[in-house]
N, C-alpha and C positions, 0 to 999 in steps of 0.2 A: 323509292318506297321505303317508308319505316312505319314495323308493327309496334306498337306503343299499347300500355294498358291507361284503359279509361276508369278512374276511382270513384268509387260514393263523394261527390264533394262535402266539405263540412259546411252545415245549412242553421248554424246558429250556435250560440254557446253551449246551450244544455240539449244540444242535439246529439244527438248519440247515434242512433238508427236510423233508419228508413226501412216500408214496405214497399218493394217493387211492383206495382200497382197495374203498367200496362208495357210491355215492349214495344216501341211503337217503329222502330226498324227492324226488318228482317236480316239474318246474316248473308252478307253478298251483297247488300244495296247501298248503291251510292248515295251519301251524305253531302248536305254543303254546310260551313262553316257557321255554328250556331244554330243550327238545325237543330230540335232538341230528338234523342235517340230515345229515352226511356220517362217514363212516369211514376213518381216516386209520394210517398205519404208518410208526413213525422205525425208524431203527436202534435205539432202545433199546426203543420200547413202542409196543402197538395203542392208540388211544385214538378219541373220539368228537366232533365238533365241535357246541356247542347252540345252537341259533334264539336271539339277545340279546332278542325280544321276541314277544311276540304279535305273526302277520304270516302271509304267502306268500313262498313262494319263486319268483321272477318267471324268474330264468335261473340258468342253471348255466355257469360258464367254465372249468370242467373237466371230464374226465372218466376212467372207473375206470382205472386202473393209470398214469396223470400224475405224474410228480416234480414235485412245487412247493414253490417256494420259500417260507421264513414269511415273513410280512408281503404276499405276495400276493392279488391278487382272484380268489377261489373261485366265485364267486356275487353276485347282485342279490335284493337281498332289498327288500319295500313291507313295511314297518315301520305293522300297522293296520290293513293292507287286509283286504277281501274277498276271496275266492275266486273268488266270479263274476263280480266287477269286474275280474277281474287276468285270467281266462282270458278277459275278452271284447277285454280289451288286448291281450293276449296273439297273440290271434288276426286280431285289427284291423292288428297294427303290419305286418306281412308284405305284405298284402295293397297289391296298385300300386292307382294310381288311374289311375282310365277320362281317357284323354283328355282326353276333354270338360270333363272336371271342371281338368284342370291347365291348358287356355288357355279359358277361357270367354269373354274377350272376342274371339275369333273362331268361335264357334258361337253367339252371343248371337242372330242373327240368322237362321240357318239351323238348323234341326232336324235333329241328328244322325244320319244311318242306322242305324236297326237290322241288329247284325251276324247276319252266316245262319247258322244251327246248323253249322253245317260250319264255321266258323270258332269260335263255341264250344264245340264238341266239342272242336277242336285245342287252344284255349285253356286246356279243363279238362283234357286227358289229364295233363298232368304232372302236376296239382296229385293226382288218382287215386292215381296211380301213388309220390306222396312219402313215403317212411317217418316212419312218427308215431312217438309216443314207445314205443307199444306194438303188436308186430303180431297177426296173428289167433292166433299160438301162446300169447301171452299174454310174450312176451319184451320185455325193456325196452332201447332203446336211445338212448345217450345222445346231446346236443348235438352232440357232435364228431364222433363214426358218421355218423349222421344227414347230417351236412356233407357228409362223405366221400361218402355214398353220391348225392347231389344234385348234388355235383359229377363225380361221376365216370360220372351219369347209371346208377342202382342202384336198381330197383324195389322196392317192398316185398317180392315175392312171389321177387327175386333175392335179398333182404336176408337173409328166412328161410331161405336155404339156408345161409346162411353159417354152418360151424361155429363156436361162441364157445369161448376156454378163460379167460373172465374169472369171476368171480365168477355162480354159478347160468347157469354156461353164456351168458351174454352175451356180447356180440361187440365185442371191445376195437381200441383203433388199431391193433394190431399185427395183430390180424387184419383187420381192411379193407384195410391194406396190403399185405397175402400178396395177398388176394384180390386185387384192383386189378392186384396184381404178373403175378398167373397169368392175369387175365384178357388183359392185352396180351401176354404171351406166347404164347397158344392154348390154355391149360393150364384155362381153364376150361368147365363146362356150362353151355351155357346156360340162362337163368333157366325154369324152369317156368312152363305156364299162369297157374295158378290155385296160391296160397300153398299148402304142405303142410305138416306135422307135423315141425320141425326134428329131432326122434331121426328120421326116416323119409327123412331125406333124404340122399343122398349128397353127398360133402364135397366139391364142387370145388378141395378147396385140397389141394395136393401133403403126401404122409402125412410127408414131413419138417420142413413149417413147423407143422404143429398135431397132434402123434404122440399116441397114445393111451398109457396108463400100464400095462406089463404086469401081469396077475393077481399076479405074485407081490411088487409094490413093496409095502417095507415100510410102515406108515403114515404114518413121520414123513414118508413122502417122496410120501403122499398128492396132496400141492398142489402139490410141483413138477413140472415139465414134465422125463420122463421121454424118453430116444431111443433106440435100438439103433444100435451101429457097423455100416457095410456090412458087412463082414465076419462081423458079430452076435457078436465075441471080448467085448466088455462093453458096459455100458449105461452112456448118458450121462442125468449129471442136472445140471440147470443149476439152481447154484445160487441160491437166492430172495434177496431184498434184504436181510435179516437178517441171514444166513448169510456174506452178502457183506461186512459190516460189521463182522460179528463177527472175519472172517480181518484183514480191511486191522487191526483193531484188537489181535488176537494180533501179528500183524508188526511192527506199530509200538511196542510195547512192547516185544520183544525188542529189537528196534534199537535202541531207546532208553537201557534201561536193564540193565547186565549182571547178569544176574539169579547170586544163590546158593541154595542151598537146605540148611537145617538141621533133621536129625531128632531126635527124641526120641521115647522109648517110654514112654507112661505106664499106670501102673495104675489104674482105674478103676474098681474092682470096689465099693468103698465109695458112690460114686454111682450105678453101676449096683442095687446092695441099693436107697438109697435111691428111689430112680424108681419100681424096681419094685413097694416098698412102700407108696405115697403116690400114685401116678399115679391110682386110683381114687377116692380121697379128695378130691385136687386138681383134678378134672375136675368131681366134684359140688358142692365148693362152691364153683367161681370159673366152671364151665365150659366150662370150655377144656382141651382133652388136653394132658397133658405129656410132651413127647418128651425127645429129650438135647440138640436144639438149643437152646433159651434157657438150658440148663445148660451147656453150653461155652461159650456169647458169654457169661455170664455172668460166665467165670472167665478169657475174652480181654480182656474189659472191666476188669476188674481186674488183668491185667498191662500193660496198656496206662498205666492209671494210671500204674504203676510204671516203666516205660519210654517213658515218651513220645513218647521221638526216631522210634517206629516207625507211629504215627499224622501222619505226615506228607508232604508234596509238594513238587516240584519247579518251582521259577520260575526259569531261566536258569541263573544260577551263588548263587539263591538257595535256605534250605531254608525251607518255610514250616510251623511245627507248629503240628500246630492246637490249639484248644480242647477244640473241642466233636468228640465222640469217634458219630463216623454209621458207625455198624457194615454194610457190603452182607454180605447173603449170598447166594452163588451159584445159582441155581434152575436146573436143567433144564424146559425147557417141552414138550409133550406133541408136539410140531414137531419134537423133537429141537435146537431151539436154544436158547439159553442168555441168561439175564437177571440182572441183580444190583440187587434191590432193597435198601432202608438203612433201616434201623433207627436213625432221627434218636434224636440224644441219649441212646443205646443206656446211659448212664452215670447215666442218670437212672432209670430203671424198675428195679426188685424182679422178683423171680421170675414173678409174677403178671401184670407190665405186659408183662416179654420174652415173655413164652409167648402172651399175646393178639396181641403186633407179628410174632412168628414166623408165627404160626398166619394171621392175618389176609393176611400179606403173599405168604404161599404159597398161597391158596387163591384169590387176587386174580391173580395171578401165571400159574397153573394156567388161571384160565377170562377168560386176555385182560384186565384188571381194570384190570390196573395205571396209575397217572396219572402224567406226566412228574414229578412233582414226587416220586413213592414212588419213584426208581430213580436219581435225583442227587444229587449231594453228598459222597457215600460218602468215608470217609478211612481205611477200614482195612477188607480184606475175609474172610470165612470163606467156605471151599469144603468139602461134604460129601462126598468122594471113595466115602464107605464107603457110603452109598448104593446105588451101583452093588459093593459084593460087596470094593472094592480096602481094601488095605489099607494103600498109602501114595500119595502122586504127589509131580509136582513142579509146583504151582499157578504158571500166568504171570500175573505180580504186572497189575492192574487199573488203569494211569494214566488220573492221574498219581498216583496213591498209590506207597509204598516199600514195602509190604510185604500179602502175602496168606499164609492159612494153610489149612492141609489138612486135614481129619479123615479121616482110614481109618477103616475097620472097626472093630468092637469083638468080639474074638475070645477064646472062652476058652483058655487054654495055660498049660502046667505053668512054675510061676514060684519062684525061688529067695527066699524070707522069712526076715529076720534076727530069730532071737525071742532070749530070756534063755538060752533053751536051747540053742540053738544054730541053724543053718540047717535049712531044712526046705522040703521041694518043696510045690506047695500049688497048685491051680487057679483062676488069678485072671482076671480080666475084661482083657484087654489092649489098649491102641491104640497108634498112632502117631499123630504130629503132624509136616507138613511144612509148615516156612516159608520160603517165598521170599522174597527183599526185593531193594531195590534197591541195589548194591553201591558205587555213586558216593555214597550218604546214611548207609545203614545196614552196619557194619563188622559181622565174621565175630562179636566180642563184645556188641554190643547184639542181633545178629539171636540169637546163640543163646540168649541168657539171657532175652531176653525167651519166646522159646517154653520154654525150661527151666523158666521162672515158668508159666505154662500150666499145666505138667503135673505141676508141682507145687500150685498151686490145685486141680485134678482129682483128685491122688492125697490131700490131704487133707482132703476131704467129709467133712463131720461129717453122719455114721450117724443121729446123735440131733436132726437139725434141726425145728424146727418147721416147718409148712407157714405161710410167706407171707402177712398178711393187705393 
C-alpha cells in the first residue's frame, strides 16, 4: 500500500480554479482505476476527477461548494489498499491512547485503577454525540462540516436540523456558518432530543440566509439561490459561478477590444432546397442528422481560408495568425448559461465529419459532457442567434480571438431576382450574418468581405451536390 495525494488536475490553459461541486466517494470506499471520485466546475466546463488507480479513498481535503486552486491536494488516496484495512486505520488514527499506555514506565509497577462508569460515560458522551459521515436521515456530511460541527460543539441530532442548499440538500460551509452565526446570536432552536426527518424539521437559520425559490422561478434559475426584496418590489437571484465568469468575461472583451459589426443579407434558399432534400438520405447513411450548422461552418471555413487575417489573436502589440482554423460554436446550456466548444481543425472534415463534431459536441454540451480540452483553443467563433427566433445581433467578439459571427433566422420574404427577362419578386429563403471583429487587427475592409465571402459561399449552393462519402 502507498498513500499518495490526489491534485486539482490542470483542465485548460486559462483555467485556474475549480468549484468542488459534488464528492462523489466517500472516505473508506473502494475505488477502481478511472473511477471518477469528485465533481468539479470551471468557468468554462462541469467535468469529473478519476481514481489514478485501483485503491481507497483514505480523506478528503475538501469539501462541496470549495474554490481550489489546480495543482492542489484534494484528497489522500492508498493506492492498493483494502477497504477494511483503510476503515480499520481509519478509525484507529483518531482514537487517544489511555494513559497508561503513553508513560508505562510509571505504572509498570502499580496496576492502574479501573475508571468508574461515570467517568466513562463522560468519556463516551461526546464520541455519541459526534457527526459521522452519514446521519440517521441518510444525509452525507462532509470532512469540513463535520469539523465545524466538533468544534463548535454540534450534535448529530442538531446537525440534522440543519437546513442544506448544497447539492441533494447537504449542508455546506456556508451553512454551518449561518448556523453557528445564529446560534451565538439567540437566533437559534435548540437542538432536539432525538434526530428527526430533516424535511420535518424547522429551519433554525434566519429565512434570509438559506431562502426558498419561489413557485414561479423560471428553471434555468432552478439551482440558483433565489430572495425577495423587503419591500417584495423584485426578486433577487444571485448569480452562480458560471454566470459570474461569463459577465467578468463579456466586460473584459469590450474593454478590450473596440468592437465593429458588419451585415450582410444572404440568400439561402438553394441550401435550404438542398437540406431539405437530402437530410433523410444523410441521416440513414452516415447517421447523423443534418442540420444548417455544419453547412454554415462549412462555408465560414472556406472564407476563412480566404481571409485569414480574421482567424486570428492578440499578443501585446503583436498579431498572431494562426494556422490551424478551431472553429467554437456558441451553445446555449439548459442553465440558461452559455459555453463555446471548438471544432479542432474544423478545415479538415467534409460534410460528414462537421455534422458528426456539430452534432457530438452539442449533445455533450447539453448533458454536462463537455472535457476541458472540447472547449479551448478556439480561433474563430459562430453564434446561432436564430435559434432563439432573432434575426440578426451584434455577437461580442470571444478573446482573445478578432472576430465572431452571427447567424439569424432563416426567414421566407418576397425577394427581388435578376433573370434574362427581367426582374421579378419571388419567395426566397433569407438570412442575415453579423460579424463582429476586433477593430485594433481587423479594418472595416477585411471584416466586411470576409463575411461578404460567407454569403456568397451560402448563396451559391450547388442544388445538384452529391451527398458526402
Amino acid at each position: 500500500m502507498a498513500i499518495i495525494d490526489i491534485l486539482l488536475p490542470k483542465m485548460g490553459e486559462s483555467v485556474a480554479e475549480a468549484t468542488i461541486t459534488k464528492l462523489v466517494v466517500d472516505p473508506g470506499a473502494s475505488v477502481d482505476a478511472d473511477d471518477p471520485i469528485v465533481e468539479i466546475a470551471t468557468d468554462k466546463v462541469d467535468s469529473e476527477v478519476p481514481a489514478p488507480e485501483d485503491g481507497i479513498l483514505v480523506e478528503w481535503y475538501v469539501a462541496e461548494g470549495d474554490v481550489v486552486q489546480v495543482g492542489a491536494v484534494i484528497a489522500r488516496y492508498d493506492v492498493g489498499g483494502e477497504a477494511g484495512a483503510s476503515d480499520a486505520v481509519a478509525e484507529a488514527a483518531p482514537t487517544p491512547a489511555p494513559a497508561s499506555a503513553a508513560a508505562p514506565m510509571a505504572t509498570s509497577e502499580t496496576p492502574a485503577a479501573a475508571p468508574s462508569p461515570e467517568v466513562v460515560a463522560a468519556a463516551m458522551a461526546p464520541l455519541d454525540e459526534a457527526p459521522a459521515r452519514k446521519g440517521p436521515s441518510g444525509r452525507f456530511y462532509s470532512p469540513l462540516v463535520r469539523s465545524i460541527a466538533e468544534k463548535e460543539g454540534i450534535g448529530m441530532a442538531e446537525l440534522e436540523s440543519i437546513p442544506g442548499t448544497g447539492s441533494e440538500g447537504r449542508v455546506t460551509k456556508k451553512d454551518m456558518l449561518a448556523h453557528v452565526a445564529a446560534r451565538q446570536g439567540g437566533g437559534a432552536a435548540p437542538a432536539p432530543a432525538a434526530p428527526a426527518p430533516v424535511a420535518a424539521t424547522p429551519s433554525p437559520v434566519p429565512a434570509a440566509s438559506s431562502p426558498a425559490p419561489a413557485p414561479s422561478t423560471p428553471p434555468a434559475l432552478a439551482s440558483a439561490q433565489v430572495g425577495t426584496s423587503v419591500h417584495g418590489g423584485h426578486d433577487i437571484v444571485e448569480m452562480d459561478r458560471m454566470r459570474k465568469m461569463i459577465a467578468d468575461h463579456m466586460v473584459r472583451s469590450v474593454q478590450t477590444s473596440p468592437h465593429v459589426t458588419s451585415f450582410v443579407e444572404a440568400d439561402v434558399t438553394n441550401l435550404v432546397q438542398w437540406r431539405n432534400a437530402k437530410k433523410k438520405e444523410f441521416e440513414q447513411k452516415f447517421g447523423e442528422k443534418l442540420t444548417f450548422t455544419p453547412l454554415i461552418a462549412e462555408a465560414i471555413v472556406k472564407a476563412i481560408r480566404d481571409f485569414p487575417g480574421v482567424n486570428a489573436s492578440v499578443d501585446g502589440d503583436k498579431i498572431l495568425i494562426h494556422k490551424a482554423i478551431h472553429l467554437g460554436m456558441a451553445a446555449a446550456l439548459p442553465s440558461g448559461n452559455l459555453i463555446v466548444p471548438v471544432i479542432k481543425h474544423a478545415d479538415q472534415y467534409n460534410l460528414q465529419g462537421l455534422a458528426r463534431q456539430v452534432n457530438d459536441l452539442a449533445a455533450r454540451a447539453r448533458a454536462g459532457k463537455l472535457a476541458p480540452d472540447d472547449i479551448s483553443g478556439g480561433t474563430y467563433t459562430m453564434s446561432n442567434v436564430g435559434t432563439f427566433g432573432n434575426v440578426m445581433g451584434t455577437p461580442i467578439i470571444n478573446q482573445p480571438q478578432v472576430g465572431i459571427l452571427a447567424l439569424g433566422a432563416i426567414r421566407k420574404r418576397p425577394a427581388v431576382l435578376e433573370t434574362p427577362q427581367g426582374d421579378v419578386i419571388a419567395i426566397r429563403h433569407m438570412m442575415f450574418l453579423s460579424h463582429s471583429y476586433d477593430h485594433r487587427v481587423v479594418d472595416g475592409m477585411l471584416g466586411g468581405s470576409f463575411v461578404r465571402r460567407v454569403a456568397d459561399y451560402l448563396e451559391g449552393f450547388d442544388v445538384n451536390r452529391p451527398i458526402e462519402g
